[in-house]
C-alpha positions as CSV (number, residue, x, y, z in Angstrom):
1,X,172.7,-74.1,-85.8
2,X,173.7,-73.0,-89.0
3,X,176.2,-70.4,-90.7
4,X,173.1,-68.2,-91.2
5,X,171.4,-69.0,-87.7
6,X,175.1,-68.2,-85.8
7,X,175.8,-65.1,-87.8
8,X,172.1,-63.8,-86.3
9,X,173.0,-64.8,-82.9
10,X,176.1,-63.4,-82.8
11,X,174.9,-60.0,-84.1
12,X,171.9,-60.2,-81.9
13,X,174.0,-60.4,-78.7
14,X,173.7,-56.3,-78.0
15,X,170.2,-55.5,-77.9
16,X,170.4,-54.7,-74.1
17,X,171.8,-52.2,-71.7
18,X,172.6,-51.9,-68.0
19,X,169.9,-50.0,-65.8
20,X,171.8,-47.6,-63.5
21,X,168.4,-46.4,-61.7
22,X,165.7,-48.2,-59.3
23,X,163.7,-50.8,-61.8
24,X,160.8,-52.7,-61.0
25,X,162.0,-56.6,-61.4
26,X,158.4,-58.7,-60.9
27,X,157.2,-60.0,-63.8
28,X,153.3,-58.4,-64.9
29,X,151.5,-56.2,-66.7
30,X,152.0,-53.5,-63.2
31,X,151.7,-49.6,-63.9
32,X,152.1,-46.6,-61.8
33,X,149.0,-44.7,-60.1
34,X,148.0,-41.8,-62.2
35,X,149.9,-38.7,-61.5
36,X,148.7,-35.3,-60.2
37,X,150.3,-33.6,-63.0
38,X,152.6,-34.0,-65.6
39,X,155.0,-31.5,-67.1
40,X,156.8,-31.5,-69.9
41,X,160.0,-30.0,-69.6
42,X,163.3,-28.7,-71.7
43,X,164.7,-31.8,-72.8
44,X,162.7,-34.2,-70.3
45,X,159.9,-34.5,-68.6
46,X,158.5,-34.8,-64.7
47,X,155.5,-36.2,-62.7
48,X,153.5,-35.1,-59.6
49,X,152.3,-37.1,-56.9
50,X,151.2,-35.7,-54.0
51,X,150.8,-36.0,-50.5
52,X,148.2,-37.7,-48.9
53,X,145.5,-34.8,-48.2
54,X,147.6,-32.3,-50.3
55,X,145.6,-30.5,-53.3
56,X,149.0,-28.9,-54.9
57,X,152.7,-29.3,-54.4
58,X,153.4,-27.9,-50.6
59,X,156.3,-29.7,-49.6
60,X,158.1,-30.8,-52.5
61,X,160.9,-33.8,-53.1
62,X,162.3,-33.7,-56.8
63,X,163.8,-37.3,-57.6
64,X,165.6,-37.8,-61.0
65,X,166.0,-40.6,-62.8
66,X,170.0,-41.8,-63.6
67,X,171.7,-43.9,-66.2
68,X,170.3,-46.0,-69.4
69,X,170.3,-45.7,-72.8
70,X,166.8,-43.6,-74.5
71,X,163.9,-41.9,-72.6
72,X,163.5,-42.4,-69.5
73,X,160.4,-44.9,-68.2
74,X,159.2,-43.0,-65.1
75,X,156.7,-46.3,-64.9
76,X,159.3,-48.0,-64.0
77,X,161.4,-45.8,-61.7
78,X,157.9,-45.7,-59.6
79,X,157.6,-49.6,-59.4
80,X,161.2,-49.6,-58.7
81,X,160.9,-46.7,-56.2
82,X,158.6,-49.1,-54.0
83,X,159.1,-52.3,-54.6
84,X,161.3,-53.5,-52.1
85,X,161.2,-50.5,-49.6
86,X,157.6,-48.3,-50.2
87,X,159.9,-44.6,-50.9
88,X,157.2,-42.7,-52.6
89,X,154.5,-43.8,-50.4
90,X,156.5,-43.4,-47.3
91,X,156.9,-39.8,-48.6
92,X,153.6,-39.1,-49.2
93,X,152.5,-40.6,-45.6
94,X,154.5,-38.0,-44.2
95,X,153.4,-34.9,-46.4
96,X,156.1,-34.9,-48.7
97,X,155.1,-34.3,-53.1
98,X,156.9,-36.1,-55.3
99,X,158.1,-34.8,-58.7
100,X,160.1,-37.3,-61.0
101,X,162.2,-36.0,-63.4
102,X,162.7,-38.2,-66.5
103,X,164.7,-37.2,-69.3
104,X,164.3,-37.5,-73.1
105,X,167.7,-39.4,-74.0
106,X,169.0,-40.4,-70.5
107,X,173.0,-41.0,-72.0
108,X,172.7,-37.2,-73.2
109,X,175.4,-35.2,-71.8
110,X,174.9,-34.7,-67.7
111,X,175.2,-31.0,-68.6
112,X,172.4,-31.0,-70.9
113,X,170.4,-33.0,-68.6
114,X,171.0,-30.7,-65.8
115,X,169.1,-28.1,-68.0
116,X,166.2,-30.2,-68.0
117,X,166.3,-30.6,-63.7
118,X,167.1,-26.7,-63.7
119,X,163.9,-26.0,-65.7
120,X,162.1,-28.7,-63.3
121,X,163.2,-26.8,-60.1
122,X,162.0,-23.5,-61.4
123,X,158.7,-25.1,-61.9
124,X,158.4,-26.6,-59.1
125,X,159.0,-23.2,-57.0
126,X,156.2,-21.7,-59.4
127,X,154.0,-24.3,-58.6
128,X,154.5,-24.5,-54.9
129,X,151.7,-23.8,-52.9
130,X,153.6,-21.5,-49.8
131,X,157.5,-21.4,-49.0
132,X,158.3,-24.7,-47.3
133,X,162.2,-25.4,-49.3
134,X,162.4,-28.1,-51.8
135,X,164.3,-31.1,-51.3
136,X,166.3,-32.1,-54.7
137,X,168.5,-35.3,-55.3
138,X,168.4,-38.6,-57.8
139,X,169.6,-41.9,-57.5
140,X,172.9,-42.9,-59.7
141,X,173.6,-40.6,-62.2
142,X,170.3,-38.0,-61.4
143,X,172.4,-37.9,-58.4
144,X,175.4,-36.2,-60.6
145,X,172.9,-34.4,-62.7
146,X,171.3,-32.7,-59.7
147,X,174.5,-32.1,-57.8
148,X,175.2,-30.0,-61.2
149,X,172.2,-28.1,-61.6
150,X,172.0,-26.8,-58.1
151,X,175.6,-25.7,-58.2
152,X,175.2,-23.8,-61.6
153,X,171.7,-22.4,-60.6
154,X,173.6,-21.0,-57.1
155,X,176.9,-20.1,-59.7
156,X,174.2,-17.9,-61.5
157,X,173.1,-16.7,-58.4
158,X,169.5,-18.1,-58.7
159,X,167.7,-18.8,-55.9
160,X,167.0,-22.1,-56.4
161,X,165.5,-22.3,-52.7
162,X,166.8,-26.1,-51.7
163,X,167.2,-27.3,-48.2
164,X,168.7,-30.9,-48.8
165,X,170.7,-32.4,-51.5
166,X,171.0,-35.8,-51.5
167,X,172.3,-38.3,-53.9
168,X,171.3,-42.5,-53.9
169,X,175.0,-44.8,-55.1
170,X,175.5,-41.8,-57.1
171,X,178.9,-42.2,-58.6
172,X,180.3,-39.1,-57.4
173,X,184.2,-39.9,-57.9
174,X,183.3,-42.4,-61.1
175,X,181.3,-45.3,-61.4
176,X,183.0,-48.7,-63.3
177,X,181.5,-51.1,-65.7
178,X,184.5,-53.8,-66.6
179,X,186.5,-52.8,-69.4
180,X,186.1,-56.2,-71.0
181,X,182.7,-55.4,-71.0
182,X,183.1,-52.5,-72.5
183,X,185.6,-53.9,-75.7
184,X,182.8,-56.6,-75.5
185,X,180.1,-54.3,-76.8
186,X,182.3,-52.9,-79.4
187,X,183.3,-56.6,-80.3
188,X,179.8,-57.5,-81.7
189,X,180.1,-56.8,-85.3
190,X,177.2,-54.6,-85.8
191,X,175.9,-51.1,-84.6
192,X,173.8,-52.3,-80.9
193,X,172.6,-51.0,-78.0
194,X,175.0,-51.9,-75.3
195,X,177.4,-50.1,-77.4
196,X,176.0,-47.2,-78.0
197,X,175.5,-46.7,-74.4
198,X,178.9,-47.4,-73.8
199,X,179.9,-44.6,-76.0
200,X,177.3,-42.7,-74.7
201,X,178.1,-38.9,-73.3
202,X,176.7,-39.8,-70.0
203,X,178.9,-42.9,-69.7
204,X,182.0,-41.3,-70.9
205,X,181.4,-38.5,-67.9
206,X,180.7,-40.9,-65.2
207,X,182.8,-44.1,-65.9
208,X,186.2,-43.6,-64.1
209,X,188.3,-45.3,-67.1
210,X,186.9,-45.7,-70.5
211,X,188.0,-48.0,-73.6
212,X,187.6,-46.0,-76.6
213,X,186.4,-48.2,-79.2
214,X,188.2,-46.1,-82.0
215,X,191.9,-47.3,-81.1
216,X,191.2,-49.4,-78.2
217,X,193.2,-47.5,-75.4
218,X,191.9,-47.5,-72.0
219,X,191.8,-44.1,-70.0
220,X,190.0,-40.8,-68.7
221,X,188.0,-39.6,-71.3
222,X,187.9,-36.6,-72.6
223,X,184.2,-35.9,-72.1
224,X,184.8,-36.7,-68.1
225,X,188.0,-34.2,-68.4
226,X,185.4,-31.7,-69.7
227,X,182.7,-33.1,-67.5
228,X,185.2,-32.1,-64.0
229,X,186.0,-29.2,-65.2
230,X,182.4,-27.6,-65.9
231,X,181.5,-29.0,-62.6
232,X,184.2,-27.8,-61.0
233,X,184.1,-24.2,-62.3
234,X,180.4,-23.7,-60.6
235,X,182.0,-24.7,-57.5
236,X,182.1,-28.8,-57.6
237,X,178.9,-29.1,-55.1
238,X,175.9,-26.6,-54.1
239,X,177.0,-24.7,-51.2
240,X,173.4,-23.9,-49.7
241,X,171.9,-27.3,-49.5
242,X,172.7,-29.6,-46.6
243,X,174.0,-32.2,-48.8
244,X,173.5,-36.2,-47.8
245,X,174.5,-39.3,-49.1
246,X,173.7,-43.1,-49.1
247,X,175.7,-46.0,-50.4
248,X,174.7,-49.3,-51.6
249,X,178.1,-50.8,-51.3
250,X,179.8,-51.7,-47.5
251,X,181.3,-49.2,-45.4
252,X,183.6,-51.4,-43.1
253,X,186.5,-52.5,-46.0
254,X,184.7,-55.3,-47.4
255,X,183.7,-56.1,-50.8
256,X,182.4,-59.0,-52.8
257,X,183.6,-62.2,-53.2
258,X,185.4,-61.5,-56.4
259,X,189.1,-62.2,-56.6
260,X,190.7,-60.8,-59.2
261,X,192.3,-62.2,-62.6
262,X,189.2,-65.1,-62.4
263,X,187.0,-65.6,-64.9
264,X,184.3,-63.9,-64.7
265,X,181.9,-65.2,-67.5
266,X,183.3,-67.5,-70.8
267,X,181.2,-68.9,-73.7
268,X,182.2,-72.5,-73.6
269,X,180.2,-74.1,-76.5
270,X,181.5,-74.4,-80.2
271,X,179.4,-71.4,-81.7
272,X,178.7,-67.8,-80.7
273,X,181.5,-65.8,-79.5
274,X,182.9,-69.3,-79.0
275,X,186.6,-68.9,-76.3
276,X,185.6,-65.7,-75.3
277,X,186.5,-65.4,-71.9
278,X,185.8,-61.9,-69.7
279,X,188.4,-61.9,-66.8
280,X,187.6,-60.6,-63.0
281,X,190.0,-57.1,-62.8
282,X,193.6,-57.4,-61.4
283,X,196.2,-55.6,-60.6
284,X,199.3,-54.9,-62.6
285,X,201.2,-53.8,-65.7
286,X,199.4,-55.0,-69.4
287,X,196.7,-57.2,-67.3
288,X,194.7,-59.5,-69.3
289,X,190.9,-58.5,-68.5
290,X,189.2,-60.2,-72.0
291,X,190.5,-62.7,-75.0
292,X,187.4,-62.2,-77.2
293,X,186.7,-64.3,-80.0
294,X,183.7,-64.4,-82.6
295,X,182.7,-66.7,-86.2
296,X,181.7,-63.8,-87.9
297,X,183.5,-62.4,-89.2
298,X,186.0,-64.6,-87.7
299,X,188.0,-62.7,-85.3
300,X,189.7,-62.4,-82.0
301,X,191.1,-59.5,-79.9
302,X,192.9,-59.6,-76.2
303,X,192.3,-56.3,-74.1
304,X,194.8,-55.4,-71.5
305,X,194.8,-53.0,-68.3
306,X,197.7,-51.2,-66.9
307,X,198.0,-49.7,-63.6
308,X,193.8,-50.6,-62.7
309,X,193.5,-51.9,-58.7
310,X,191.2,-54.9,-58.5
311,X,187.6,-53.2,-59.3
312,X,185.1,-55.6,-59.5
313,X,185.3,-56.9,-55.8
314,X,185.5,-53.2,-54.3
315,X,183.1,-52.4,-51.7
316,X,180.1,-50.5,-53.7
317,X,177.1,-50.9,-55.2
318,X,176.8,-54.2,-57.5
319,X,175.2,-54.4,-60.9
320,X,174.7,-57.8,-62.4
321,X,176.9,-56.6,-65.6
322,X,178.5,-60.5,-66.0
323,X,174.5,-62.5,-65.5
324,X,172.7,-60.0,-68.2
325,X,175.2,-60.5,-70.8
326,X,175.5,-64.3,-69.7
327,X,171.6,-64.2,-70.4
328,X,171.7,-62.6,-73.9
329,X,174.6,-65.4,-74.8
330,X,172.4,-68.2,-73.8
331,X,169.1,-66.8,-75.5
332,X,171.1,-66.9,-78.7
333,X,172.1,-70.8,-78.6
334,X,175.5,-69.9,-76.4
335,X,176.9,-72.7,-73.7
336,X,178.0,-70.2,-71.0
337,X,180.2,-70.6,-67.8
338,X,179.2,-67.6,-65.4
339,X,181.5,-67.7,-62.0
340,X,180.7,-63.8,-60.6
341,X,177.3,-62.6,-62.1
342,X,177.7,-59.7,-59.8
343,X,180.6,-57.0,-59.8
344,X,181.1,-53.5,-58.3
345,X,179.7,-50.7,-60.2
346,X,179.6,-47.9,-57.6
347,X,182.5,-47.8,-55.2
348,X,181.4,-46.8,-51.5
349,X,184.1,-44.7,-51.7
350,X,183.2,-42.5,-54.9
351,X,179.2,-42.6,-53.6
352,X,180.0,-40.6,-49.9
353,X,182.6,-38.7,-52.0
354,X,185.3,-39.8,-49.4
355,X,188.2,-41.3,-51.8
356,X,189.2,-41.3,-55.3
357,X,189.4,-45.2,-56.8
358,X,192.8,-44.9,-58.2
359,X,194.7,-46.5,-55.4
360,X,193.7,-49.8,-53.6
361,X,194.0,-48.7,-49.8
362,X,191.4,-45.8,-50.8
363,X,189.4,-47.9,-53.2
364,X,189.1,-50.6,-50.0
365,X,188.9,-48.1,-47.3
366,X,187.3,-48.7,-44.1
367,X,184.9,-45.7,-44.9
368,X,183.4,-46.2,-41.2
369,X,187.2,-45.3,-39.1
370,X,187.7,-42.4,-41.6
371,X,186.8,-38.8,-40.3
372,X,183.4,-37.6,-41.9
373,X,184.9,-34.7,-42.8
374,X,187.1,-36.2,-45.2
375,X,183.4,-36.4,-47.2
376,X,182.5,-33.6,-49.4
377,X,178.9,-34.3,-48.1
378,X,177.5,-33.0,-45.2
379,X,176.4,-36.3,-43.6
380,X,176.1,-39.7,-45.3
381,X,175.0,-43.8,-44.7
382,X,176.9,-46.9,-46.2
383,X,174.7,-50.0,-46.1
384,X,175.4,-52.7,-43.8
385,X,175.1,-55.2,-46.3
386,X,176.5,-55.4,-50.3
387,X,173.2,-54.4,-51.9
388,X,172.7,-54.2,-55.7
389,X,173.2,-50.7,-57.1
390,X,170.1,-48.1,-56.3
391,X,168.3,-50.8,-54.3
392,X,166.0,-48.8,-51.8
393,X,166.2,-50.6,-48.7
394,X,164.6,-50.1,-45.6
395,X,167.7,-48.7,-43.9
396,X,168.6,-47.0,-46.4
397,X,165.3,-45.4,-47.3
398,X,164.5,-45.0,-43.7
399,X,167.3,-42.8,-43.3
400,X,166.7,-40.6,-45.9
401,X,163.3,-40.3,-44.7
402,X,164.2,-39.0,-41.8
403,X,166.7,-37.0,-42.9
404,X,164.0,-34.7,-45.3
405,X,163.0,-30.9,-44.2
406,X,160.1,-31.3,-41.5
407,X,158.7,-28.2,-42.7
């Protein structure tokens, strides 16, 4: 490889991001089945599917689409919707319309996005063909964006005539992506996409801590400050809704096999990002959780924690953070060592909204022996298996299912 060759790869590294909503993975050319109707929306965008045997919207589920970087691909979030577990065609079996909600820039503010499923609510009630109550609720972060809209449309005392909330590995207490990771993206020496959703608005409101690629400190940022406090001043939650809950993550204590202060991922070889070595999250004061190193421009950096519990192995939801960039490093000419492709990304914790993730006998809890009412949700499901963030599993699905308005 030359100078020229290795200064390409190096810089090429970014162009990816990390999907934080149901994606179809098999490979082909598959699309989605037509929709009913499309709307366009403030900000977004939704499509109709309805029942079998329906002519209009009668029953309606609205569905919104959560974390990534651009417009949303509501292609994909139908693929993904039944590719494991048939959601949307379950639905529809049992007379439920479907409206997803896509957004225009999916790491816009969660506050701006809210507009956008505000404005898709109101529609839908227009629409609706008689008075059966709407069921509203996204998976990851359209989870949080819902939660939001709801509350501000009941803080406005609109009528926004919901019988179910329900969110799917939302991360309703934060949601983490490695800070490693994070200095990673800000490592690669040129403007890319995994950075710029890092420093996205959506991230900074939803990632519990944050490394601010300005002067490299760690902590709560500001926009997640801000974030709480709007949410919190129309109430924190809807108050009409019976509000549910499922988890990807355990609910019995036990997380991945991911000890902490391991490597994680290293690129072994003698070019691109050559020594750097991403580090499994541990406990303690100034912990070492990256050494990076790159050619060009030569450089290196070490990132520290202070104070984090041990993160990546919690019981949650996983997302493959450590395998996609250990893919990207080996499609440019990288040797890579990859020990724990897969790390917590949602908590079990923060997605039944039962404990905060600062302390490690909450971050670990045995959600199952806690009281329910310790949840700020109404009723809620924790997988009985570690499944990968927003997976729709049978038992999962199945339980929403049957948890939906009859009427």
């Amino acid at each position: 490889m030359s100078g020229q060759q290795g200064e390409s790869a190096e810089h090429g590294i970014g162009a990816f991001t990390l999907a934080g909503s149901p994606q179809a993975t098999a490979a082909g050319e598959a699309t989605a089945p037509p929709a009913d109707e499309e709307w366009d929306l403030p900000g977004g965008f939704a499509r109709v599917h309805y029942a079998d045997g329906h002519q209009g919207i009668q029953r309606p589920v609205l569905m919104a689409d959560g974390f990534n970087l651009g417009r949303s691909d509501l292609d994909a979030l139908y693929l993904g919707l039944e590719e494991n577990f048939p959601l949307i065609t379950s639905l529809k079996q049992r007379g439920h319309d479907v409206i997803l909600l896509g957004y225009d820039d999916r790491g816009a503010s969660i506050l701006d996005n809210a507009q956008t499923a505000i404005a898709a609510i109101q529609r839908t009630i227009a629409s609706r063909l008689g008075n059966a109550p709407l069921t509203v609720g996204g998976f990851s972060m359209g989870g949080i964006v819902t939660r939001y809209a709801l509350a501000k449309l009941e803080h406005q005392r609109i009528d926004h005539q919901t019988a179910l909330y329900f969110s799917y590995d939302s991360p309703h207490r934060g949601a983490v992506i490695p800070i490693g990771l994070q200095a990673f993206s800000h490592f690669i020496p040129v403007p890319n996409n995994f950075a710029k959703q890092m420093n996205s608005s959506a991230a900074r409101q939803m990632l519990w801590r944050h490394y601010n690629s300005e002067d490299g400190t760690v902590g709560v940022d500001p926009e997640r400050e801000k974030f709480l406090a709007a949410l919190d001043e129309v109430g924190g939650w809807p108050a009409r809704p019976r509000r549910i809950a499922v988890a990807n993550g355990r609910g019995d204590g036990v997380g991945l096999d991911v000890p902490p202060g391991q490597t994680a991922l290293a690129s072994t070889g003698d070019r691109v990002y050559p020594g750097t070595t991403l580090l499994t999250q541990a406990e303690g004061h100034e912990v070492v959780v990256a050494e990076l190193k790159r050619l060009f421009p030569k450089a290196e950096k070490t990132i520290t924690t202070s104070g984090f519990p041990a993160l990546d192995g919690a019981p949650g939801g996983t997302l493959g953070s450590y395998r996609i960039l250990a893919t990207m490093l080996e499609k440019f000419g990288a040797t890579v060592d990859l020990r724990h492709p897969d790390v917590c990304f949602v908590p079990t914790v923060s997605a039944v909204a039962i404990r905060d993730l600062d302390r490690p006998e909450d971050l670990y809890a045995d959600v199952d022996s806690l009281s329910p009412e310790d949840s700020e949700v109404d009723d809620f499901l924790c997988s009985s298996t570690t499944t990968a963030h927003t997976a729709i599993t049978e038992e999962l699905g199945t339980w929403l299912l049957d948890r939906l308005p009859q009427h």
